[in-house]
mmCIF file as gemmi writes it, N, C-alpha and C atoms, coordinates in Angstrom:
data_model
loop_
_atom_site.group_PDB
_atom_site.id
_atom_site.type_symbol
_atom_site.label_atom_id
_atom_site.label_alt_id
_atom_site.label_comp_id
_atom_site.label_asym_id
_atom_site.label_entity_id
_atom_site.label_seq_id
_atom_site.pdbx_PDB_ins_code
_atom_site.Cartn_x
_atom_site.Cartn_y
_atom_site.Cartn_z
_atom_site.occupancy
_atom_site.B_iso_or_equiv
_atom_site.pdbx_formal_charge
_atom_site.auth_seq_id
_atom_site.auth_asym_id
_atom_site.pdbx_PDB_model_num
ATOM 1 N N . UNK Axp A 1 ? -29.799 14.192 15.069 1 0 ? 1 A 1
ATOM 2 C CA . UNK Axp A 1 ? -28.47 14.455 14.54 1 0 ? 1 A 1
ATOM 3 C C . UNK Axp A 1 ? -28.57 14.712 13.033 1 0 ? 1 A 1
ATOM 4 N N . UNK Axp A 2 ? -27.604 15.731 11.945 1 0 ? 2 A 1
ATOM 5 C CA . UNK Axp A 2 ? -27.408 15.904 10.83 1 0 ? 2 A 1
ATOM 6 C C . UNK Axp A 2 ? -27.102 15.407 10.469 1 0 ? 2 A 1
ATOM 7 N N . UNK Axp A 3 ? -28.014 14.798 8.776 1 0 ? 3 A 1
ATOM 8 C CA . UNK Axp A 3 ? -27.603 14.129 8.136 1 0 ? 3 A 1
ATOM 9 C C . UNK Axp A 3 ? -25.79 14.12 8.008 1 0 ? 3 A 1
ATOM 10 N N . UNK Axp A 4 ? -24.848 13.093 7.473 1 0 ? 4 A 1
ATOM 11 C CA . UNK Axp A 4 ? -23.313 13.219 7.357 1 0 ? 4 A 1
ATOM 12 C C . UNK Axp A 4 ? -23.136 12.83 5.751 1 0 ? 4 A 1
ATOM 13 N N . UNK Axp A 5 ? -22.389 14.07 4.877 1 0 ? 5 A 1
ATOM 14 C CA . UNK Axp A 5 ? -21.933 13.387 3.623 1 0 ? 5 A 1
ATOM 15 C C . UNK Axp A 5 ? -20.268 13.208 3.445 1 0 ? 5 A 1
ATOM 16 N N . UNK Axp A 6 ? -20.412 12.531 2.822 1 0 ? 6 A 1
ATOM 17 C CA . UNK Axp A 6 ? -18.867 12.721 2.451 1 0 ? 6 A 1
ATOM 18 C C . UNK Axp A 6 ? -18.417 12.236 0.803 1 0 ? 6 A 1
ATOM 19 N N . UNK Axp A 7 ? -17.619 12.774 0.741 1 0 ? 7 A 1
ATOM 20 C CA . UNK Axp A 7 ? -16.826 13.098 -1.125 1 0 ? 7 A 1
ATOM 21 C C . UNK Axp A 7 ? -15.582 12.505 -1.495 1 0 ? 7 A 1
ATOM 22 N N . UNK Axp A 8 ? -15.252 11.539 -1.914 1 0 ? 8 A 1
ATOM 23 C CA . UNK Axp A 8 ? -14.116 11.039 -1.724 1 0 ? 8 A 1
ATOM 24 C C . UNK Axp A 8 ? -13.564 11.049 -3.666 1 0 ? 8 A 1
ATOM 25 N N . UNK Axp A 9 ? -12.604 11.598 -3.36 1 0 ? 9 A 1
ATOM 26 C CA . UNK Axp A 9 ? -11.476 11.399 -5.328 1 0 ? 9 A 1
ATOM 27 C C . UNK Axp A 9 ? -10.912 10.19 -4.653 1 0 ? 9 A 1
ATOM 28 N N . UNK Axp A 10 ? -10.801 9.296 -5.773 1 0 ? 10 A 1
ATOM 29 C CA . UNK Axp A 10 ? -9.544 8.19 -5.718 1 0 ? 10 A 1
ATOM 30 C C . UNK Axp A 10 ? -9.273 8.484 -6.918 1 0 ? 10 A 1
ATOM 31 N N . UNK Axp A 11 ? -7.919 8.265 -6.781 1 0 ? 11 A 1
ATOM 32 C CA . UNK Axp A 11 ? -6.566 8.535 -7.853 1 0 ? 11 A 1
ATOM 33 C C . UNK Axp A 11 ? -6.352 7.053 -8.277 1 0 ? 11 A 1
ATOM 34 N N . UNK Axp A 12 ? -6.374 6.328 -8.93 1 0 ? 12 A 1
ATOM 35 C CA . UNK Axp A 12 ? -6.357 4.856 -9.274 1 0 ? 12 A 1
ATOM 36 C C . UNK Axp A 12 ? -4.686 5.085 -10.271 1 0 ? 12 A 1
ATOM 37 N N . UNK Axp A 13 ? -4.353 3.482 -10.002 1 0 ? 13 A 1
ATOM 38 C CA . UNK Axp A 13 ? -3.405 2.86 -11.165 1 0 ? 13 A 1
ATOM 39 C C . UNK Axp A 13 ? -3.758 3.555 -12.499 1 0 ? 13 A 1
ATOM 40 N N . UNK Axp A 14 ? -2.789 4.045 -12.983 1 0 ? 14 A 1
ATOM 41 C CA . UNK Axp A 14 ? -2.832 3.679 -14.893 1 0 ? 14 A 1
ATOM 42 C C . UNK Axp A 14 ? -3.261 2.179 -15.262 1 0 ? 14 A 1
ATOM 43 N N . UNK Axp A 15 ? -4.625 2.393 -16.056 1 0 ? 15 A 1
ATOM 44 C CA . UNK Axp A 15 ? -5.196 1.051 -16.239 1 0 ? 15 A 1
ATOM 45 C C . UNK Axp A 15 ? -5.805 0.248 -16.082 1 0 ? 15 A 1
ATOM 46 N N . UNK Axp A 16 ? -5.932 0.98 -14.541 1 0 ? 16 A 1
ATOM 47 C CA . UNK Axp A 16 ? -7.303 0.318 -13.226 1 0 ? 16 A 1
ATOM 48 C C . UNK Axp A 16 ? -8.508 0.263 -13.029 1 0 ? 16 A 1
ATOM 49 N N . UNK Axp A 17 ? -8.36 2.298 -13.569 1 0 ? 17 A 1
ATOM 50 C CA . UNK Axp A 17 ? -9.649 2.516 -13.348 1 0 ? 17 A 1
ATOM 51 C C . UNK Axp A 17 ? -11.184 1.262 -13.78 1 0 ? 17 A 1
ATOM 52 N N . UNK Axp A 18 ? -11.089 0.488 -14.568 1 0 ? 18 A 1
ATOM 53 C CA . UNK Axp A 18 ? -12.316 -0.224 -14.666 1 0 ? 18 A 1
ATOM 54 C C . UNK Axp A 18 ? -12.385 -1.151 -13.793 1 0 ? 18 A 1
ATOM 55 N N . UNK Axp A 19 ? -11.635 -1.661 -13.718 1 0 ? 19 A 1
ATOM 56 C CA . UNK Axp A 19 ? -11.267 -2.361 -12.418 1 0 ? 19 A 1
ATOM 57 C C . UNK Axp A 19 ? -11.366 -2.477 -11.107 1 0 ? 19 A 1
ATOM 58 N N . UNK Axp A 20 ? -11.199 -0.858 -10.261 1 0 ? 20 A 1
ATOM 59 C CA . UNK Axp A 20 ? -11.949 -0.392 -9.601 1 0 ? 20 A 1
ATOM 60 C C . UNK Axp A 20 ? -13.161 0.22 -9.37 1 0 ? 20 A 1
ATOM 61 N N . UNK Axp A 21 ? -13.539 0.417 -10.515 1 0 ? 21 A 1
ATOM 62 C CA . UNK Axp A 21 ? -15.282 1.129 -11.038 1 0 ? 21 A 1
ATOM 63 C C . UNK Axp A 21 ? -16.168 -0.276 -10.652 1 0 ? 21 A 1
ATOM 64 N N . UNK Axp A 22 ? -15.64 -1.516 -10.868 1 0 ? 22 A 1
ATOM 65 C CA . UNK Axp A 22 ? -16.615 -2.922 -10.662 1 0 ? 22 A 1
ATOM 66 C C . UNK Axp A 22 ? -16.315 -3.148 -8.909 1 0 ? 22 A 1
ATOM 67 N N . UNK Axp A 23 ? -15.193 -2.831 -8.638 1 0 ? 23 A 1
ATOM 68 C CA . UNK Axp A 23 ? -15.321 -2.911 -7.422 1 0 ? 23 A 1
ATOM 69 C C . UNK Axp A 23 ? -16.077 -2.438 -6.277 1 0 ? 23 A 1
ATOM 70 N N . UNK Axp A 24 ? -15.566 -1.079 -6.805 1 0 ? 24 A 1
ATOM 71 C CA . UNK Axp A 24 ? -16.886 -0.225 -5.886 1 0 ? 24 A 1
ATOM 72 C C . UNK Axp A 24 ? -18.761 -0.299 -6.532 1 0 ? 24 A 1
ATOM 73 N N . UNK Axp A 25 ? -18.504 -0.976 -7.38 1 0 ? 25 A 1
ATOM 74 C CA . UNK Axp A 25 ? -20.103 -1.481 -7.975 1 0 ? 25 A 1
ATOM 75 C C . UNK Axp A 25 ? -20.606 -2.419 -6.694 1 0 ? 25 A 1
ATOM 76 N N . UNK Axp A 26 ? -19.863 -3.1 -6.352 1 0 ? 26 A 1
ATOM 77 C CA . UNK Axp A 26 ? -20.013 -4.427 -5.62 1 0 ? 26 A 1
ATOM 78 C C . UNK Axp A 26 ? -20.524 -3.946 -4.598 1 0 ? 26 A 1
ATOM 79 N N . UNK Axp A 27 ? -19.234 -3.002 -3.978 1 0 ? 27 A 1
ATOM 80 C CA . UNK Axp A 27 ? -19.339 -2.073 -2.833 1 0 ? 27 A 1
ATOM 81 C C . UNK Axp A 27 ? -20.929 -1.599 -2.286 1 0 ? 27 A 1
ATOM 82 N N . UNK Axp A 28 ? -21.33 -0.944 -3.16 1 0 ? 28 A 1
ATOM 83 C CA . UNK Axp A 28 ? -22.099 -0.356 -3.318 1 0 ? 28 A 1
ATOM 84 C C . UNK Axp A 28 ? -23.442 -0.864 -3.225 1 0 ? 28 A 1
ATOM 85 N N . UNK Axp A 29 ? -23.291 -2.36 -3.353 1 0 ? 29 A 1
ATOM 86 C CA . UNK Axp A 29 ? -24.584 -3.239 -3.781 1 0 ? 29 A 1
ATOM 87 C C . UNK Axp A 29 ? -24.22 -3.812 -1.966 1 0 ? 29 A 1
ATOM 88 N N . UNK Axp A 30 ? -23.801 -4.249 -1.462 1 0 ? 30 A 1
ATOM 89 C CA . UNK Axp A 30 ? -23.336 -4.49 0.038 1 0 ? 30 A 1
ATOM 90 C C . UNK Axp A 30 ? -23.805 -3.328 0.642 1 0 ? 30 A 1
ATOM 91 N N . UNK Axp A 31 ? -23.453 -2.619 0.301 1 0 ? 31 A 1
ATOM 92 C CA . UNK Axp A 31 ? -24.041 -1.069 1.47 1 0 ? 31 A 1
ATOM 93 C C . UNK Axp A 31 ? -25.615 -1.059 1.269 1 0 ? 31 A 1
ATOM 94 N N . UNK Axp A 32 ? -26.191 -1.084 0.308 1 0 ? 32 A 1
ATOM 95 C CA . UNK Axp A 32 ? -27.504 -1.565 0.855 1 0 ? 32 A 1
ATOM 96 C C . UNK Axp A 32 ? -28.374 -1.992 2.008 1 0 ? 32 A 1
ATOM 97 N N . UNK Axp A 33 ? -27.601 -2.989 2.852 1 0 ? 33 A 1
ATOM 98 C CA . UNK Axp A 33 ? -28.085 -3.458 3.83 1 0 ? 33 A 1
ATOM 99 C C . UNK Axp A 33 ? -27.044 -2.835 5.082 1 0 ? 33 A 1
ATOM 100 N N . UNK Axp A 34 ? -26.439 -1.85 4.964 1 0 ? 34 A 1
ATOM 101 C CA . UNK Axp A 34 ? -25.417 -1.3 6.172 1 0 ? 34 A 1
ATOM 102 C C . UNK Axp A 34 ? -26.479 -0.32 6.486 1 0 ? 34 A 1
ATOM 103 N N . UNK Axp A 35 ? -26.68 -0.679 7.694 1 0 ? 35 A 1
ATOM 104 C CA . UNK Axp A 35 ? -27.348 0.171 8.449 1 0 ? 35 A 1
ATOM 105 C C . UNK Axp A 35 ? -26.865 1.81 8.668 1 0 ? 35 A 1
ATOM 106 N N . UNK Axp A 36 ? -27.671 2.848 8.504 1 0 ? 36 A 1
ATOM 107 C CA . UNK Axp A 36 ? -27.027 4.09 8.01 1 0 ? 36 A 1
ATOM 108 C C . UNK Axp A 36 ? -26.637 4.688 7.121 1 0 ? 36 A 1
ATOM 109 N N . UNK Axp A 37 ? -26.572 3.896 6.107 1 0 ? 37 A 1
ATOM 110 C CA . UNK Axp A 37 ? -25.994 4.273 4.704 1 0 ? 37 A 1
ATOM 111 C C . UNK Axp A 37 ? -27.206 4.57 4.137 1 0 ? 37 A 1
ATOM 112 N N . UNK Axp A 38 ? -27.348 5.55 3.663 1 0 ? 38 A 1
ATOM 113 C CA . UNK Axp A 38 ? -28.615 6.128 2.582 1 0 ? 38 A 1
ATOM 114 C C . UNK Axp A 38 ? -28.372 6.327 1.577 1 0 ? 38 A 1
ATOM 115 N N . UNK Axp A 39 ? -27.272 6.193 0.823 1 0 ? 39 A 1
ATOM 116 C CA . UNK Axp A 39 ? -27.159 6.935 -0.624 1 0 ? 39 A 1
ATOM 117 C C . UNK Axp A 39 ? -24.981 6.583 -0.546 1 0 ? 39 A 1
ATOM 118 N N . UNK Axp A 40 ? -25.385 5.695 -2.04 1 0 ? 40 A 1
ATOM 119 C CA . UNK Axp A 40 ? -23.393 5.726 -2.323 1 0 ? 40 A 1
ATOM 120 C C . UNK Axp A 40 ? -23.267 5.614 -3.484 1 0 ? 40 A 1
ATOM 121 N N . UNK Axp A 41 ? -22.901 6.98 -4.051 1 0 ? 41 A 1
ATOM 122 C CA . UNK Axp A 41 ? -22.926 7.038 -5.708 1 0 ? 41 A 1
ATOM 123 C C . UNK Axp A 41 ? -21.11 7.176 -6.26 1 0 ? 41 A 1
ATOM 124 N N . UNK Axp A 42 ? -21.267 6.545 -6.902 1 0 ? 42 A 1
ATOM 125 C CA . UNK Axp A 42 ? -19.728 6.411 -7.955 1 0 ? 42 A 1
ATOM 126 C C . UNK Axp A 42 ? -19.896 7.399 -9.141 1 0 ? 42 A 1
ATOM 127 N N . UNK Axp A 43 ? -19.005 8.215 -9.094 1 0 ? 43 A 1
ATOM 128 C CA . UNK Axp A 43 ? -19.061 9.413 -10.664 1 0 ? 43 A 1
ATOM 129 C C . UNK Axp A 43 ? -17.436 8.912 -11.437 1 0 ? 43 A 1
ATOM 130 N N . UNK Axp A 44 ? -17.514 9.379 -12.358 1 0 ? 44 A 1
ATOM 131 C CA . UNK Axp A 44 ? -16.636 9.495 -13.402 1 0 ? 44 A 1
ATOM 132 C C . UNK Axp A 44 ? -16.26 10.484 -13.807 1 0 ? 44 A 1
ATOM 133 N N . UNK Axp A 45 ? -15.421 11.589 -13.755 1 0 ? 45 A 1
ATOM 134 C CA . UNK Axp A 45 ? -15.014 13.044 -14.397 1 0 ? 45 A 1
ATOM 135 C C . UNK Axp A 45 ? -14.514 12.369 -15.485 1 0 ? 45 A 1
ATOM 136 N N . UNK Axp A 46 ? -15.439 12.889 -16.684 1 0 ? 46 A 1
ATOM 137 C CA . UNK Axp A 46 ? -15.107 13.092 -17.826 1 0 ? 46 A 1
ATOM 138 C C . UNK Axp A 46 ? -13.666 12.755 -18.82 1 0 ? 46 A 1
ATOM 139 N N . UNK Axp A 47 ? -12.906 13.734 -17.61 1 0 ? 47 A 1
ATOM 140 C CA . UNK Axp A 47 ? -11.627 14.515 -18.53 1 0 ? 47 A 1
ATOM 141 C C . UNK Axp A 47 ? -10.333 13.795 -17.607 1 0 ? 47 A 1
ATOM 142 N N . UNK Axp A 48 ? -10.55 12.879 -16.539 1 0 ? 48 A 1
ATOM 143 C CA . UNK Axp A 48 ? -9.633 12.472 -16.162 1 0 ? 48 A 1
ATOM 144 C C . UNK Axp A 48 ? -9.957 10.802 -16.121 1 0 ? 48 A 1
ATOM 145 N N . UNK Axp A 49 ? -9.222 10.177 -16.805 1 0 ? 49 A 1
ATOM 146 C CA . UNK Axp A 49 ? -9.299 8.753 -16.243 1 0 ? 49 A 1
ATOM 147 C C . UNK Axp A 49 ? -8.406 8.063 -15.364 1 0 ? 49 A 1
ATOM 148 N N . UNK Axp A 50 ? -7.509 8.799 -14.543 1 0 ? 50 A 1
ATOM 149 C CA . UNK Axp A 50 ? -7.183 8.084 -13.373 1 0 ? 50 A 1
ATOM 150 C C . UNK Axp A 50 ? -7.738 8.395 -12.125 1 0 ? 50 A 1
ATOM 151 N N . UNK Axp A 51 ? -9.126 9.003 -12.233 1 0 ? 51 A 1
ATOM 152 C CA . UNK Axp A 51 ? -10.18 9.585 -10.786 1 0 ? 51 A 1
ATOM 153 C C . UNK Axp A 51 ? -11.474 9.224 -11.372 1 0 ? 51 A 1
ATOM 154 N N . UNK Axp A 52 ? -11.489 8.585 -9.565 1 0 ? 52 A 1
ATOM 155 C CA . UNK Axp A 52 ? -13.141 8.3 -9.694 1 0 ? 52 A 1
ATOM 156 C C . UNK Axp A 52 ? -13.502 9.211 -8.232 1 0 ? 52 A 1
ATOM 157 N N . UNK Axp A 53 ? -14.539 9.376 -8.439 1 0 ? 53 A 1
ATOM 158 C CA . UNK Axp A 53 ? -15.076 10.144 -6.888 1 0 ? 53 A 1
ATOM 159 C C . UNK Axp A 53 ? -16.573 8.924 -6.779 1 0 ? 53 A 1
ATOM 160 N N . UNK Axp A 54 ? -16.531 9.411 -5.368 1 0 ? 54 A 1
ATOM 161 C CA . UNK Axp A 54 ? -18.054 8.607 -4.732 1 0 ? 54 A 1
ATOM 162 C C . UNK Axp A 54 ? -18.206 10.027 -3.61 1 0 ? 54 A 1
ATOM 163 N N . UNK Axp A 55 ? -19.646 9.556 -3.911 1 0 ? 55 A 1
ATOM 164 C CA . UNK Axp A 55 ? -20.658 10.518 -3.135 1 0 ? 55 A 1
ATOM 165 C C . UNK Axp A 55 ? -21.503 9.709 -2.315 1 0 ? 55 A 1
ATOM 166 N N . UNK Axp A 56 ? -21.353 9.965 -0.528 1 0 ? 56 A 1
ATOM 167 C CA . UNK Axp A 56 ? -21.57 9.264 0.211 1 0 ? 56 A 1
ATOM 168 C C . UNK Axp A 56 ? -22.479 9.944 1.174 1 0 ? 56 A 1
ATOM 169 N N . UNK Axp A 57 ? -23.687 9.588 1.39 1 0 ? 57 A 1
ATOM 170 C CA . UNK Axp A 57 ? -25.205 9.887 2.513 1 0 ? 57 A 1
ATOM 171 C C . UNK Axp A 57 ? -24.928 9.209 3.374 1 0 ? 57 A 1
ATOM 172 N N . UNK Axp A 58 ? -24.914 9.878 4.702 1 0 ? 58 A 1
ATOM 173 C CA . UNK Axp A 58 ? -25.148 8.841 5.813 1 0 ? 58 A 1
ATOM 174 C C . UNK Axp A 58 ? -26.275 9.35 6.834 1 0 ? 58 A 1
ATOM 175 N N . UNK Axp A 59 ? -27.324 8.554 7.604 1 0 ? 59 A 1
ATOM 176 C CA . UNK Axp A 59 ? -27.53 9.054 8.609 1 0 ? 59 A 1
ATOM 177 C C . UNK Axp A 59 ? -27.535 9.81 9.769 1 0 ? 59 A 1
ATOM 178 N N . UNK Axp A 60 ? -26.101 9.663 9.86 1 0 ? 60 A 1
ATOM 179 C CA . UNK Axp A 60 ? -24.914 10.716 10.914 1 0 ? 60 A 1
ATOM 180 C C . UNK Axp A 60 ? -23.975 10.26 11.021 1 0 ? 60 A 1
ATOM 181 N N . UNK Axp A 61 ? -22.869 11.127 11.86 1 0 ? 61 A 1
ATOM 182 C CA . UNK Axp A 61 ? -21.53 10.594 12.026 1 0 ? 61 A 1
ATOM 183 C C . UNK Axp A 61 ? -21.664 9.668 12.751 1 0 ? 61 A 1
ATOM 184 N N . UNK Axp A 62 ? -22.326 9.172 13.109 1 0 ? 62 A 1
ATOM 185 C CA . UNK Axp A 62 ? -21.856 7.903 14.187 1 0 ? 62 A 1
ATOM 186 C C . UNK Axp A 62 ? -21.772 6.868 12.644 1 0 ? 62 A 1
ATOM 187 N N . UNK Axp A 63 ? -23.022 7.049 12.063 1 0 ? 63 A 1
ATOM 188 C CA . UNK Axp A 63 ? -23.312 6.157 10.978 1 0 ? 63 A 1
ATOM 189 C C . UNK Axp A 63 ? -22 5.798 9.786 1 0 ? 63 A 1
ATOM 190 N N . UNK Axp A 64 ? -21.168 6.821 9.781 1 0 ? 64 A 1
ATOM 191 C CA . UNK Axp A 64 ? -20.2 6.89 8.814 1 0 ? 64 A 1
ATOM 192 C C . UNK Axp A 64 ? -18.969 6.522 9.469 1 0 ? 64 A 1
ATOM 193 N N . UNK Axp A 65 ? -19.094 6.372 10.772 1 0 ? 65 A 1
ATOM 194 C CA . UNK Axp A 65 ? -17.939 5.577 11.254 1 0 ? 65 A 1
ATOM 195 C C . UNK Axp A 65 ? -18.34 4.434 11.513 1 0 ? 65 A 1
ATOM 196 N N . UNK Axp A 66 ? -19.96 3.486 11.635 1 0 ? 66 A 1
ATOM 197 C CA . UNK Axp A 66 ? -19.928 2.315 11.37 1 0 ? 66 A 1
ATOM 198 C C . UNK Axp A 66 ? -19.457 1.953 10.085 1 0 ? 66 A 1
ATOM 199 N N . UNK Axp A 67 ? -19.687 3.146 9.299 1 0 ? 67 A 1
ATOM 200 C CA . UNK Axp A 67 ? -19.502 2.489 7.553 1 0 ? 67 A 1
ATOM 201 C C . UNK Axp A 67 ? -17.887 2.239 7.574 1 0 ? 67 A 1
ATOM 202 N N . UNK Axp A 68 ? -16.995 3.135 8.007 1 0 ? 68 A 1
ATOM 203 C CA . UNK Axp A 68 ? -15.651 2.719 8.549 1 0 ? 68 A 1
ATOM 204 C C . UNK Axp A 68 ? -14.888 1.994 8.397 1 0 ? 68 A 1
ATOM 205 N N . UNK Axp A 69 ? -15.646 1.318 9.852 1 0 ? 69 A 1
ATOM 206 C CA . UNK Axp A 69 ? -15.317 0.191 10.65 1 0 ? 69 A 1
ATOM 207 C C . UNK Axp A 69 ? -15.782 -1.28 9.984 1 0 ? 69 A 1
ATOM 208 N N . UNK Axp A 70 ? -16.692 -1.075 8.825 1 0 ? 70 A 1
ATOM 209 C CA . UNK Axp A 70 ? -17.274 -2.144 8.509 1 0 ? 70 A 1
ATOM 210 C C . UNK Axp A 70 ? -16.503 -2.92 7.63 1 0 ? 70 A 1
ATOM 211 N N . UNK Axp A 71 ? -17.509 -4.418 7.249 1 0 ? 71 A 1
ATOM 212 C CA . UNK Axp A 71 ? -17.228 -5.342 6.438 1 0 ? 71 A 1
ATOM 213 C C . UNK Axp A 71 ? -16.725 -4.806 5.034 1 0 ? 71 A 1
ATOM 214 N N . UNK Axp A 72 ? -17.332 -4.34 4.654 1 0 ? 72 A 1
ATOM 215 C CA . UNK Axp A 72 ? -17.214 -4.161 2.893 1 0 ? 72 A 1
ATOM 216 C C . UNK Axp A 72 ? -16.414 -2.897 2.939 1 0 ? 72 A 1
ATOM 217 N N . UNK Axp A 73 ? -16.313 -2.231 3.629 1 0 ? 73 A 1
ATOM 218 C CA . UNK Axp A 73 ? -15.453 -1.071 2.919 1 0 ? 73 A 1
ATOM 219 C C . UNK Axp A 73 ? -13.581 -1.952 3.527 1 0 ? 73 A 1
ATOM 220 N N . UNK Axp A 74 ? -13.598 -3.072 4.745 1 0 ? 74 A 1
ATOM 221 C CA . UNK Axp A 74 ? -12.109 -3.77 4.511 1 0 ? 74 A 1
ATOM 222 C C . UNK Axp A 74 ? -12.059 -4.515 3.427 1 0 ? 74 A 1
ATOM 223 N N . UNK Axp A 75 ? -13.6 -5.022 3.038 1 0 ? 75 A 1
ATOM 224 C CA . UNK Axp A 75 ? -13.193 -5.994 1.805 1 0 ? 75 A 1
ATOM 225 C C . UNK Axp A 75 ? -12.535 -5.049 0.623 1 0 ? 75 A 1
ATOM 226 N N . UNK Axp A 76 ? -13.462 -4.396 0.193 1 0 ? 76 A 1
ATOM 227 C CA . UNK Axp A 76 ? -13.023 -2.853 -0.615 1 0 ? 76 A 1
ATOM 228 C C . UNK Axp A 76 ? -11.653 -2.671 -0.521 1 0 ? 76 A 1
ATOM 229 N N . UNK Axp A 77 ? -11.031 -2.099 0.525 1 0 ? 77 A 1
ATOM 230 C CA . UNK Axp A 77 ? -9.679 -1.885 0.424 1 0 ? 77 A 1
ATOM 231 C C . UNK Axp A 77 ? -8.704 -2.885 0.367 1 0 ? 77 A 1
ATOM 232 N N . UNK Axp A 78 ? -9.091 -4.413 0.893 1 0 ? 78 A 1
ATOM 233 C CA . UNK Axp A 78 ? -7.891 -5.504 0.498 1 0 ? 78 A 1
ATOM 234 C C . UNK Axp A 78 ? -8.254 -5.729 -1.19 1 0 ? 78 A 1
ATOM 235 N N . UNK Axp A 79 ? -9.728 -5.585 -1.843 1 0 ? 79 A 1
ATOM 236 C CA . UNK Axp A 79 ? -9.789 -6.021 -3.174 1 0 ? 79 A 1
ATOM 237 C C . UNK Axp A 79 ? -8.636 -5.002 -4.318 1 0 ? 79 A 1
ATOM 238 N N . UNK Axp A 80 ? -8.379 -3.724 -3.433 1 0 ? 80 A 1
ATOM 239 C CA . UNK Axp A 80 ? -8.517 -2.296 -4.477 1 0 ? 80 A 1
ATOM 240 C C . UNK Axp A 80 ? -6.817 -2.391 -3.802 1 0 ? 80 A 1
ATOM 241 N N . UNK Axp A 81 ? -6.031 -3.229 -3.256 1 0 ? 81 A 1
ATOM 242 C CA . UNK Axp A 81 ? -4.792 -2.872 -2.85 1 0 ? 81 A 1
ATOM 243 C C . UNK Axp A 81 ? -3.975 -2.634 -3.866 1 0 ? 81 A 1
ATOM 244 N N . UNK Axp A 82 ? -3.128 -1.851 -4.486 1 0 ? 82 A 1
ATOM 245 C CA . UNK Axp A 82 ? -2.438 -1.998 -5.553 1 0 ? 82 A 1
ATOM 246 C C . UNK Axp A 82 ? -2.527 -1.144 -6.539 1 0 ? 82 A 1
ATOM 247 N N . UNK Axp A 83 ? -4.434 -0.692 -6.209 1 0 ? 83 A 1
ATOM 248 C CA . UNK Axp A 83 ? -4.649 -0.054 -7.793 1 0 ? 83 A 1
ATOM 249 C C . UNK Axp A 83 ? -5.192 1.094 -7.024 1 0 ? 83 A 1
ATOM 250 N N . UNK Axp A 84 ? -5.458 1.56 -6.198 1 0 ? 84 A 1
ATOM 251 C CA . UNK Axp A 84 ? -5.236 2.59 -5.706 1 0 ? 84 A 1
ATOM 252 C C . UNK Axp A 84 ? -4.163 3.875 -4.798 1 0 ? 84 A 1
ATOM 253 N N . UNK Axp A 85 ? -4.549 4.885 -5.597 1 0 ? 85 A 1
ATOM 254 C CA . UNK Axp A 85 ? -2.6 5.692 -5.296 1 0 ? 85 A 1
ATOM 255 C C . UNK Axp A 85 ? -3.004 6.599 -4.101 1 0 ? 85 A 1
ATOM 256 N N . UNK Axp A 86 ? -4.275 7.108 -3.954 1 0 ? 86 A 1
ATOM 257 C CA . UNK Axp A 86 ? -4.186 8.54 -3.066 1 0 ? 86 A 1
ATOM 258 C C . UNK Axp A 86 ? -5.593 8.37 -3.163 1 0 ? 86 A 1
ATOM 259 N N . UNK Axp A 87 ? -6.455 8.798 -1.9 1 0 ? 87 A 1
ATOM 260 C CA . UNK Axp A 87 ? -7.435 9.022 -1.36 1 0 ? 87 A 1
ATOM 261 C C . UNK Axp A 87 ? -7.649 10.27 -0.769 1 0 ? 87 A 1
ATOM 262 N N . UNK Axp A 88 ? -9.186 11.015 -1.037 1 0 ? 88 A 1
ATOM 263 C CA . UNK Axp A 88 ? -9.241 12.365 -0.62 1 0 ? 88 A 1
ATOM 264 C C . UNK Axp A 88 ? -10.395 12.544 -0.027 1 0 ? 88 A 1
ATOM 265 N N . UNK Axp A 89 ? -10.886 12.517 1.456 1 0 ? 89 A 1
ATOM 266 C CA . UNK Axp A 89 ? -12.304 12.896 1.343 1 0 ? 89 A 1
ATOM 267 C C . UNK Axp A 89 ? -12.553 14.156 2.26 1 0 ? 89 A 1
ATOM 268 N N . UNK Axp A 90 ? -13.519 14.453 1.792 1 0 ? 90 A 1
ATOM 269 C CA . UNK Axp A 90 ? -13.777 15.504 2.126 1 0 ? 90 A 1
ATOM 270 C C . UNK Axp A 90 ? -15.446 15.372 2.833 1 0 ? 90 A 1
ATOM 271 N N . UNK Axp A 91 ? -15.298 15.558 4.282 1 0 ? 91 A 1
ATOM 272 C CA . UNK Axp A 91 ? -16.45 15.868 4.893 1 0 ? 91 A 1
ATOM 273 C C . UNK Axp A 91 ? -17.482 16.485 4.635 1 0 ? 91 A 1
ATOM 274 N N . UNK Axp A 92 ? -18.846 16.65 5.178 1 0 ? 92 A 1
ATOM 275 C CA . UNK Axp A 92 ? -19.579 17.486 4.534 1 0 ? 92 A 1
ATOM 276 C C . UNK Axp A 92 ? -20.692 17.685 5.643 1 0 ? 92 A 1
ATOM 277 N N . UNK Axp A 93 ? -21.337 18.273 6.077 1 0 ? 93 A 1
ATOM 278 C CA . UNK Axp A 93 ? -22.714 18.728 6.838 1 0 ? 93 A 1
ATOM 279 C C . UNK Axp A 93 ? -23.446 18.983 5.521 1 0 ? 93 A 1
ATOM 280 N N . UNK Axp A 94 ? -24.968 18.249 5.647 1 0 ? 94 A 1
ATOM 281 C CA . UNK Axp A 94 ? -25.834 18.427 4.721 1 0 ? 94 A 1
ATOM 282 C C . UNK Axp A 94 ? -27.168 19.362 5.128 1 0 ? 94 A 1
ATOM 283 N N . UNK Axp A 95 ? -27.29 20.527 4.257 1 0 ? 95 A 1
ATOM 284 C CA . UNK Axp A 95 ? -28.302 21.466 4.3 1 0 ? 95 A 1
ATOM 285 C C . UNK Axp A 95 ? -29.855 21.084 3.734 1 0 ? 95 A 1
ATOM 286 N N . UNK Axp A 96 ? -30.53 21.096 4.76 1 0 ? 96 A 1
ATOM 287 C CA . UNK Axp A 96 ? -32.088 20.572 4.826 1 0 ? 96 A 1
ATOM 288 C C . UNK Axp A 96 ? -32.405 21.717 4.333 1 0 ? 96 A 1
């Protein structure tokens, strides 16, 4: 099966953004040991500080719907309730 990526903007609170940048740090340090997960990078655009994007490797789609379904991405969303406004992701098939 093809590798699965996915691209996600979050639109954060006025004020949040650092706030959520440590969160998904955490995040990120937990996915380590999630089976399937190969790669979960957090960016910063420059020119906007109420967006953060993450750049997400998975094994395959099955793999990215364990990531889902899992522990840390509910912890993730009960930690980030409040300070996040709008979520965007965008699928991806990755070219070998």
């Amino acid at each position: 099966m093809p590798k699965f990526a996915n691209v996600v903007t979050i639109e954060v609170a006025p004020g949040r953004r650092d706030q959520v940048v440590a969160l998904l740090a955490a995040h990120k340090a937990r996915l380590k040991s999630e089976p399937g997960t190969l790669q979960f990078e957090v960016l910063l655009p420059k020119d906007d500080d109420t967006k953060v994007l993450s750049f997400e490797m998975y094994r395959d789609a099955a793999a990215f719907e364990v990531h889902l379904n899992g522990a840390s991405l509910a912890q993730l969303r009960e930690e980030t309730a409040g300070m996040v406004m709008k979520l965007h992701g965008v699928h991806c098939a990755v070219v070998d």
